[in-house]
C-alpha positions in Angstrom: -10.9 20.8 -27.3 -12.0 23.5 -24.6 -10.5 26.5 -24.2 -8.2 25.3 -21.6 -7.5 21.7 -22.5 -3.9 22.8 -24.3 -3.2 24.9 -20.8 -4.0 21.7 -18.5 -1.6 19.7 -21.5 1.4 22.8 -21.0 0.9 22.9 -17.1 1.1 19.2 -16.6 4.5 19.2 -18.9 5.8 21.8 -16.4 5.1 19.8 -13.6 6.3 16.4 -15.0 9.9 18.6 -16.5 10.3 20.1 -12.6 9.7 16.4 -11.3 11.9 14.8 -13.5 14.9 17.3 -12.7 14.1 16.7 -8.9 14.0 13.3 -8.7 16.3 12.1 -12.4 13.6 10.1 -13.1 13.0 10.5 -16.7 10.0 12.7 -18.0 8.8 9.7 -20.4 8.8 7.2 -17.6 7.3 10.0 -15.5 4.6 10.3 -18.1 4.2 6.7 -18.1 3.3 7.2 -14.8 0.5 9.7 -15.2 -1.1 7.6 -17.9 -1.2 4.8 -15.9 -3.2 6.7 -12.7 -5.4 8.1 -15.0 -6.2 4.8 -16.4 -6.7 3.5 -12.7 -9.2 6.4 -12.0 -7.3 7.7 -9.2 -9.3 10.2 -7.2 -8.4 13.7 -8.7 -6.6 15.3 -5.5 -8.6 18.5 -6.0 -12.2 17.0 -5.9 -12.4 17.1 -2.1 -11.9 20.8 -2.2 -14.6 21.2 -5.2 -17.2 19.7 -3.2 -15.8 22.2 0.0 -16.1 24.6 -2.0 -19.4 24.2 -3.3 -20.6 23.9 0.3 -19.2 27.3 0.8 -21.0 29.1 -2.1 -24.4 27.5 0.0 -23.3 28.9 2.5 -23.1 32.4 1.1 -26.8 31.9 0.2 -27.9 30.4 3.6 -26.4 33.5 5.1 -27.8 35.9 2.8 -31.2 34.9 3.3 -30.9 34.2 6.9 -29.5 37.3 8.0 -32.8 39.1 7.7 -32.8 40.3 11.0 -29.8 42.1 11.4 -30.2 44.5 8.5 -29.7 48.2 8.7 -30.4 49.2 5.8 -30.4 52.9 5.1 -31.5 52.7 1.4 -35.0 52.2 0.0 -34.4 53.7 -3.4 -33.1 50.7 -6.2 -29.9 50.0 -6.7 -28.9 50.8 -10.8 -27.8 48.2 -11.9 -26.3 48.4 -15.8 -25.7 45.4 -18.0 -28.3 42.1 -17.8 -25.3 39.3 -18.5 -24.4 36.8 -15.7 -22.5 39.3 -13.8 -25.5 42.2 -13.1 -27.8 39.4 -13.0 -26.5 37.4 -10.5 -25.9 40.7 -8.4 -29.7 42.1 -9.0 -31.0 38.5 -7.9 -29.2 38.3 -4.5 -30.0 42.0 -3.9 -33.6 41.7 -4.5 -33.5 38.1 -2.2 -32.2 40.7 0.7 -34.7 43.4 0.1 -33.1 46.0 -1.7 -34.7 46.9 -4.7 -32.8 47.2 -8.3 -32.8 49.2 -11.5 -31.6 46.8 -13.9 -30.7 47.9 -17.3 -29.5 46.5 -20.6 -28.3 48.3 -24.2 -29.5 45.5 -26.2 -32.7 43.4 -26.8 -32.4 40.6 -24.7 -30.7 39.6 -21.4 -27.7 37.1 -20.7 -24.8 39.4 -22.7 -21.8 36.9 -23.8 -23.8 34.0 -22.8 -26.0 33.1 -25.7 -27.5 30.2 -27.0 -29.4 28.8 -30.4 -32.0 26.2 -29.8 -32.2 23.5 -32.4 -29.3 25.3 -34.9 -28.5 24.1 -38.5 -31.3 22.2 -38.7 -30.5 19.8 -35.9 -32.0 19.0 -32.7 -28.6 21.1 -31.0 -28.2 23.9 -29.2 -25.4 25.5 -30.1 -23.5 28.2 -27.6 -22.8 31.0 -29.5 -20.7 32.8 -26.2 -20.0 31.1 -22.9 -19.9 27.1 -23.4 -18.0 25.1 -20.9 -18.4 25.2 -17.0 -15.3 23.3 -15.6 -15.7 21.5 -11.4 -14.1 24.4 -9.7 -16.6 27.1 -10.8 -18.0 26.7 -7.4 -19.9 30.6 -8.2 -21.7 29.8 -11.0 -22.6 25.8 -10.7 -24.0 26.5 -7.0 -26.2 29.1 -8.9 -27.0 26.5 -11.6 -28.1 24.3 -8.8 -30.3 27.1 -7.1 -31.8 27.7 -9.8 -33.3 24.2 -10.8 -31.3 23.7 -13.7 -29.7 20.4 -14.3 -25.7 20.0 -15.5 -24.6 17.5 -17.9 -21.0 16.0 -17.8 -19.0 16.3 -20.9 -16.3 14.1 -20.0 -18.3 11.0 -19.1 -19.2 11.0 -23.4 -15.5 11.2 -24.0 -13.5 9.1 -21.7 -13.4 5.9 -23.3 -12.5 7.1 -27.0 -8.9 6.3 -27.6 -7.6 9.8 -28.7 -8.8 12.7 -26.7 -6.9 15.4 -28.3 -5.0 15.8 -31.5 -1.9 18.3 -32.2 -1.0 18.8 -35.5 1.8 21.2 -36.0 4.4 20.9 -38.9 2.1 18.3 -41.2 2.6 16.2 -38.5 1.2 14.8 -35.6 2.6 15.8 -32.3 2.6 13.5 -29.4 1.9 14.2 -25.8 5.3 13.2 -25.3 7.3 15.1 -27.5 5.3 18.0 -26.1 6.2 16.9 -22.7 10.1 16.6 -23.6 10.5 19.8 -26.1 8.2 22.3 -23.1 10.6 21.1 -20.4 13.5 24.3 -21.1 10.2 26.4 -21.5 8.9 25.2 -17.7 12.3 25.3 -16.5 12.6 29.6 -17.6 8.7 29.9 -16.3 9.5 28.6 -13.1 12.6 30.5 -12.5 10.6 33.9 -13.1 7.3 33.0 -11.7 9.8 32.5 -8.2 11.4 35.5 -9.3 7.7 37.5 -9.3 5.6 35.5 -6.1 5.5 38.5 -4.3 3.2 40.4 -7.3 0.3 41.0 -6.0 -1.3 43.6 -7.9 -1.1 47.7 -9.8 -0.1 48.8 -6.2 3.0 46.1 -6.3 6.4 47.3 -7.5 8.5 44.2 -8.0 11.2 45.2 -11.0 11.3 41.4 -12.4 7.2 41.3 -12.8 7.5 44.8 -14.7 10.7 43.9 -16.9 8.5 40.2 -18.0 5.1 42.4 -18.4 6.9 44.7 -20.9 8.3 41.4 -23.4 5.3 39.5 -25.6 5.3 35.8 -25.3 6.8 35.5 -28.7 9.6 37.6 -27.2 9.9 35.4 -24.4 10.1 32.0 -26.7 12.6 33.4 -28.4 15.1 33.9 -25.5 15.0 30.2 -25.2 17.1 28.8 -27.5 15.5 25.6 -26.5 11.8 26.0 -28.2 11.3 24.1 -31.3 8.9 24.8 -33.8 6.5 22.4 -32.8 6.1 23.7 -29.4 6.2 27.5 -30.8 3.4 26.5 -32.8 1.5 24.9 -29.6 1.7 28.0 -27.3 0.4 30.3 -30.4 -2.3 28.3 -30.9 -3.0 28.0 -27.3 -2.2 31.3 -25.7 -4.4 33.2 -29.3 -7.2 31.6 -28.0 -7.0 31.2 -25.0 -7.0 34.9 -24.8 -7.7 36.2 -28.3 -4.7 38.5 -28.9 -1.9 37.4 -31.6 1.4 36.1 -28.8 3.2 39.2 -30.5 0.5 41.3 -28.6 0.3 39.7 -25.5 2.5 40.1 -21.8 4.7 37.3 -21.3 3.3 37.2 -18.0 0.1 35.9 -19.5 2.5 32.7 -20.5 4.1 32.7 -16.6 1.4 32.6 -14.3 -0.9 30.7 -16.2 1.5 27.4 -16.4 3.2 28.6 -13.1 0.3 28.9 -10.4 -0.2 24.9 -11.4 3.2 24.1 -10.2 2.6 21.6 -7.3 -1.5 23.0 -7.1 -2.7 18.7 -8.0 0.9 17.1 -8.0 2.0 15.0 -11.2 -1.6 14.2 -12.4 -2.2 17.8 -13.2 -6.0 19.2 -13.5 -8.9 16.6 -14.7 -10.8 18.2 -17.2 -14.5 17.9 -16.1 -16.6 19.7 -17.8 -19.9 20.4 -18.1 -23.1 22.1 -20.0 -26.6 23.4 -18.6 -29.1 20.6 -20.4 -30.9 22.8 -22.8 -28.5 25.6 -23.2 -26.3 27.7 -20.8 -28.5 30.5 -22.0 -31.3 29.3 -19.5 -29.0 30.8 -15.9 -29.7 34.1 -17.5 -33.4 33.5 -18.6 -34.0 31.8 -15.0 -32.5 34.6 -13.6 -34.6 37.0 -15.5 -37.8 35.5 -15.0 -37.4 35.9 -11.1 -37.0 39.8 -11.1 -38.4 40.5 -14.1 -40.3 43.5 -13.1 -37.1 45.1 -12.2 -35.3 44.6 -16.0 -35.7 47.3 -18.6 -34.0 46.2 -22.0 -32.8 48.3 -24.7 -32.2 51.1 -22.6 -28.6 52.3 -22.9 -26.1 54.8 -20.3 -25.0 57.7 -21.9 -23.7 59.3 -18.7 -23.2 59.1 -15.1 -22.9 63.0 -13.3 -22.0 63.2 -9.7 -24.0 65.3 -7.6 -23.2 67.4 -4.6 -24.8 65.3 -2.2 -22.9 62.1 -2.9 -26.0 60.6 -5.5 -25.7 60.1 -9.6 -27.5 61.9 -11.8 -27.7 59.1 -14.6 -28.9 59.6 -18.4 -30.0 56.9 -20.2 -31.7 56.2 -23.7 -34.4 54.2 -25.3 -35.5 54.3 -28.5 -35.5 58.2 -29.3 -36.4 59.3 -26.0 -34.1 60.3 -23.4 -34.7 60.7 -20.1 -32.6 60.9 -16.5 -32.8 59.8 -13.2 -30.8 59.8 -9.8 -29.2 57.1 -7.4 -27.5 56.6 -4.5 -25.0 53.1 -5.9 -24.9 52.0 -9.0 -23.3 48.7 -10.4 -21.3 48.8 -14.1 -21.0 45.5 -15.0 -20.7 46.0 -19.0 -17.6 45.4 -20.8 -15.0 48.2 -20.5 -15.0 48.1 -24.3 -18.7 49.6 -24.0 -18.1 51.5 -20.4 -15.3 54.0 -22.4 -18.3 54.9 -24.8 -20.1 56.4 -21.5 -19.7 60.1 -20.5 -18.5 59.5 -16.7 -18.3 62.4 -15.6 -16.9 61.3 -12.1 -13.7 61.8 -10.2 -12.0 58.9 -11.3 -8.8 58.0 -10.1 -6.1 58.3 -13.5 -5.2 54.4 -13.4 -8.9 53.9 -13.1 -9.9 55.5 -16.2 -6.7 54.8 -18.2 -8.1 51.1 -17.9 -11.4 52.1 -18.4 -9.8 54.0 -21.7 -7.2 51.8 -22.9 -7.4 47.7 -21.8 -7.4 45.6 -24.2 -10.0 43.0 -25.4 -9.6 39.3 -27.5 -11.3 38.7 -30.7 -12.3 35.1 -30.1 -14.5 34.4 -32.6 -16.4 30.9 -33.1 -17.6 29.0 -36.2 -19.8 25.7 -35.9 -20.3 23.4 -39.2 -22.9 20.4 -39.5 -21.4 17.0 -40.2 -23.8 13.8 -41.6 -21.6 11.5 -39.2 -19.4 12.3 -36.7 -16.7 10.4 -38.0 -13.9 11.2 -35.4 -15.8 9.4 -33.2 -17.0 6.6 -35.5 -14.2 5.7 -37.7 -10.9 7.1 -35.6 -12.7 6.9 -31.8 -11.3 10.3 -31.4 -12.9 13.4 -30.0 -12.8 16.1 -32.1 -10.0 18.5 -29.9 -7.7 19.3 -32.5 -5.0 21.9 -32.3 -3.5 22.6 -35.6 -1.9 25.2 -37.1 -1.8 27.4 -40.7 -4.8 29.7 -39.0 -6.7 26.4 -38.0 -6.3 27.2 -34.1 -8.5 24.6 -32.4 -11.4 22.8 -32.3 -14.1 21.1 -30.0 -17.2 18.9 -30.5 -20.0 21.5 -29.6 -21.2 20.6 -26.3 -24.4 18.9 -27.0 -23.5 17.4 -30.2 -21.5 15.4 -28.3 -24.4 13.0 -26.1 -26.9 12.5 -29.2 -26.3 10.0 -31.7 -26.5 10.8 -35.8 -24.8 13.8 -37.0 -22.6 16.4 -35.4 -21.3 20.0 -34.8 -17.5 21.1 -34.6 -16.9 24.5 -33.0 -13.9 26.2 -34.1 -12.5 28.9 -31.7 -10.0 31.0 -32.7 -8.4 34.6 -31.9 -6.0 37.0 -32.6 -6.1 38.0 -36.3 -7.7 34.7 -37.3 -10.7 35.9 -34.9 -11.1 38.8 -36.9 -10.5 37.1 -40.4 -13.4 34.8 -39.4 -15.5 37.7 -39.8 -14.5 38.1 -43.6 -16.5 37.0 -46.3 -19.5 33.9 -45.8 -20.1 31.2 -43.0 -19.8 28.4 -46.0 -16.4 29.2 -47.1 -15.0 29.6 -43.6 -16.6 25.7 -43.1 -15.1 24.4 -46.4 -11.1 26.1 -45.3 -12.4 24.2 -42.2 -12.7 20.7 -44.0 -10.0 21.0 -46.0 -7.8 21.2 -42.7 -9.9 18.9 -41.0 -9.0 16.8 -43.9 -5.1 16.4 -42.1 -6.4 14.5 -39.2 -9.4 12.8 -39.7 -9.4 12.0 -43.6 -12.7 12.0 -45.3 -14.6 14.2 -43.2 -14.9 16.7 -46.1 -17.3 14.1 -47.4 -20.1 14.2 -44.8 -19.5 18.1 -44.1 -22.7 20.2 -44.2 -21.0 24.2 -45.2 -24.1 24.8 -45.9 -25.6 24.3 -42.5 -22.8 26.8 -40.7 -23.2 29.6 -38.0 -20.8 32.2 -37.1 -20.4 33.9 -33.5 -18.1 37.3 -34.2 -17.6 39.0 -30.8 -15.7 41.8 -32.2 -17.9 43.3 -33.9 -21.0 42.4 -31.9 -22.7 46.1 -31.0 -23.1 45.3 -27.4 -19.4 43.3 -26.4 -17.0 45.0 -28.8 -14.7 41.9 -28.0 -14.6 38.5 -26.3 -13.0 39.6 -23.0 -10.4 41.1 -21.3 -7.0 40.3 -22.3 -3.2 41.9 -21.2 -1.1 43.8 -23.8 2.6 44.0 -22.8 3.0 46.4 -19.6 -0.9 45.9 -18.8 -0.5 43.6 -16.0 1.4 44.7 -13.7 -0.4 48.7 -14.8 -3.5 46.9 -14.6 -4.2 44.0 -12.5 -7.1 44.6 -9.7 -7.7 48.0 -10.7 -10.8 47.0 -13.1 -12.5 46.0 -10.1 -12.0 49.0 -8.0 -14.9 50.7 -6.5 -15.1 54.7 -7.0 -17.1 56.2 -4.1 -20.9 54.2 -4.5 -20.0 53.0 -7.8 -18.9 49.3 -8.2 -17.8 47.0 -10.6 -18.1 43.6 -11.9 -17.9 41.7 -14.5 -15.4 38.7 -16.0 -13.0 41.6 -16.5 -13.1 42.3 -13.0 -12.4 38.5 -11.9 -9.5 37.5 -10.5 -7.5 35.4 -12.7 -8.4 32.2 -12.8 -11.8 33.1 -14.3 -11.6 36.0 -16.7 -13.1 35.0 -19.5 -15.8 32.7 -18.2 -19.0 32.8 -17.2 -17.4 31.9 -13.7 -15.9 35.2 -13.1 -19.1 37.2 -14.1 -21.0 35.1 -11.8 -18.4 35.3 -8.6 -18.0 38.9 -9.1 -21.6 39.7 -9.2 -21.6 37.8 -6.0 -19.1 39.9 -5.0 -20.4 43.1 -5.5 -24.2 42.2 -4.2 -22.1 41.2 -1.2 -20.0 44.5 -0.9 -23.4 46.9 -1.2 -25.6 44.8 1.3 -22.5 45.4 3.6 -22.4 49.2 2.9 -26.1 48.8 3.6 -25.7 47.4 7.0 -26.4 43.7 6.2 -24.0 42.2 8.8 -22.8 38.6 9.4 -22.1 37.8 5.4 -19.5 35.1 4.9 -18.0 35.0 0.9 -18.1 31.7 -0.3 -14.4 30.1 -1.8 -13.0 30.5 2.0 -14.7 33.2 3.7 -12.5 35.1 1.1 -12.9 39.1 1.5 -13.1 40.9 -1.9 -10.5 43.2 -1.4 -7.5 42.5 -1.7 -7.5 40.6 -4.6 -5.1 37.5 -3.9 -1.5 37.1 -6.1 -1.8 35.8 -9.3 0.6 33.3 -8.1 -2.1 32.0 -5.7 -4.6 31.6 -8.9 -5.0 28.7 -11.3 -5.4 28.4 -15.0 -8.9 27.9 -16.2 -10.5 30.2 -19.0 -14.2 30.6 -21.8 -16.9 33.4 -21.7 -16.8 32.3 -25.8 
């Protein structure tokens, strides 16, 4: 199961619950009535807009490298730009299409940050993504790149549509069905809906709406427990989901996390909810960032790291960076942060940030998603129980996914299991193989026999917490860090911008989506300081400031 396949499950069981108290048509029968359309193939309601908005992020490019002829630009010196993931790559490539040359630097060894891939892993002939996996239709940014780029995307969901089960929940010892889900979320979706009216007019940090700050200061698990109404099943869902969905135990997460994530679907698709499409770069996602590499490769400098940023009198930065044992310094005009702000607090920035800048900067909080992908003989959950392999179960288990291009070759297989909270940092504890075999032996519950044809010996681990150069899987709110937070991350401070998936608005923090748009972003926002006139932001002409209300955003998440 994706990241987001359990949110898509919630939303749609918020939608049905509203529609069933609007119209007393029963939430079964309702149901009945979603299965039905899907089985038809009705036209999903937002693929019109995809393709729209696809067009649009063309658009952005045809402008950019159209508009040649009305630059001003008033700076010859490079743009510095720090960290070579999607997000400062995306920005040093549209830069360097417009003219303006870049300084693009990078603490670790290679280039593509949180999107990493292993060619031919375990002994198969799989890539496996050890960071950013899935790339869902309405990440407009970053498959309009893919396309740019020459790279080719293969659809997930096409593999999958015709096996009988397409997800599992196992909560209890038993088998939960989409039904009971449906029936037992309704009180939840009936409480959401109530506050996310009671918040619409959030916006953002600058916002004061009482109701938004009384919600951000309870955890989910707080918020469950003031409905009377949640059973244990349905407790044991949304944990599952929301830990990693955004990595944090529910204890340590805003409630508002819970709210506008199933809210801003109410009435976005109607009953149907949001089709799943998926999708995967053939060869490994890990090729946008090499592509992107190769063509401004003479302007990449890896394994050089920030240790400072000093204003100077005349409005430049005096920057200090490291490689190896030498250190050395330089000065620029703009400079782009894109790294984590797990790694960005370890920087001497010695710059006149606002307070609620740098408390962020300081403080925010970061998931520990953490993946672990074990070789199978057979891939029996599609052989012998014509099931994909989306499981959501609890006793630590969290959830599970084929891994992406496991799932179009025939012979044996790959399960990813993605997990957060303090299951993603127990992953990290003790070997691979024994994490596999606690795997198997859960597996065991839903698809029996599967311990036989299991490989723990062939198993690879992906911990982002304690990777050197991410600290963390991505950003994720603590009680009373939304409505502190929210838009602040991406703030620019004088000539110093920011991007990243932190930065992103909400519906795509955490995926490679949101570092792509926002580098867009910010390449956008410095040609315009420059004097590049005439650029149109793709997604609706949308200008980056100010960010729109979570209640205008959907409910898509992963970088991992």
């Amino acid at each position: 199961m994706t990241k987001s396949s359990v949110m898509t499950i919630l939303s749609r069981a918020h939608t049905i619950a509203r529609m069933s108290i609007q119209t007393g048509i029963p939430s079964d029968e309702l149901l009945g009535i979603v299965k039905e359309a899907k089985a038809r193939k009705f036209q999903n309601p937002c693929s019109c807009l995809l393709k729209g908005g696809l067009d649009l992020a063309q658009k952005f490019k045809v402008s950019l490298l159209s508009k040649g002829g009305e630059r001003t630009m008033a700076q010859t010196t490079p743009v510095l730009i720090v960290g070579a993931g999607i997000a400062g790559l995306t920005a040093a490539y549209r830069l360097t299409q417009a003219g303006v040359p870049v300084n693009v630097i990078e603490a670790s060894n290679r280039v593509g940050g949180r999107i990493r891939t292993r060619q031919k892993a375990l002994g198969t002939p799989f890539a496996v993504e050890l960071g950013g996996e899935f790339i869902y239709a309405e990440h407009i940014y970053l498959r309009s790149l893919i396309e740019e780029l020459g790279l080719h995307l293969v659809d997930l969901h096409a593999v999958d549509e015709n096996l009988e089960t397409q997800e599992t929940y196992f909560f209890g010892g038993r088998k939960v069905s989409l039904a009971e889900i449906t029936t037992d979320f309704a009180p939840i979706a009936e409480q959401i809906n109530r506050d996310f009216e009671a918040i619409a007019n959030f916006k953002d940090y600058t916002t004061k709406i009482p109701a938004a700050v009384e919600l951000d200061n309870i955890s989910i698990a707080e918020y469950l427990d003031q409905i009377p109404q949640t059973t244990p099943a349905i407790r044991e869902l949304v944990k599952a989901a929301y830990e990693t969905y955004y990595g944090l135990n529910m204890e340590e997460q805003s409630s508002l996390n819970l709210i506008y994530i199933i809210g801003a679907q109410l009435g976005k698709f109607g009953i149907i909810g949001v089709t799943e499409q998926l999708f995967y770069v053939q060869g490994g996602n890990e090729l946008i960032p090499q592509k992107l590499a190769n063509l401004i490769s003479n302007s990449i400098e890896t394994g050089t790291i920030l240790e400072a940023i000093n204003y100077l009198s005349d409005g430049r930065y005096r920057v200090v960076l490291r490689s190896e044992n030498s250190t050395f310094e330089r000065t620029y005009e703009r400079i782009l942060l894109t790294l984590p702000l797990t790694l960005l607090r370890q920087v001497q920035l010695n710059v006149d940030l606002p307070p609620l800048k740098k408390l962020s900067i300081d403080t925010a909080s970061y998931g520990t998603n953490s993946k672990l992908t074990t070789t199978y003989q057979e891939k029996i959950w599609r052989t012998r129980y014509n099931s994909t392999a989306n499981v959501y179960l609890d006793l630590g288990f969290q959830s599970t996914w084929e891994t992406a291009e496991s799932r179009y070759h025939p012979g044996m297989g790959l399960i990813t299991q993605f997990v957060g909270g303090t299951e993603g940092l127990a992953i990290g504890a003790g070997s691979p193989e024994i994490h596999a075999q606690k795997l198997n032996s859960q597996l065991e519950q839903v698809f029996p026999g599967i311990s036989n044809i299991s490989m723990p010996d062939r198993t690879i681990r992906s911990y982002w917490p304690e990777e050197v150069y991410a600290r963390g899987s991505y950003l994720c709110y603590k009680p009373g860090e939304w409505t502190k937070f929210y838009g602040v991350e991406r703030q620019r401070v004088g000539n110093i911008f920011f991007a990243g998936e932190h930065t992103s608005f909400l519906e795509n923090q955490g995926y490679m989506e949101g570092g792509c748009q926002t580098g867009e972003i910010a390449a956008m926002e410095i040609l315009q300081d420059l004097g590049l006139k005439g650029i149109a932001l793709c997604a609706g002409n949308r200008q980056p400031t100010p960010r729109p209300s979570p209640s205008q955003e959907g409910n898509k998440k992963p970088i991992i």
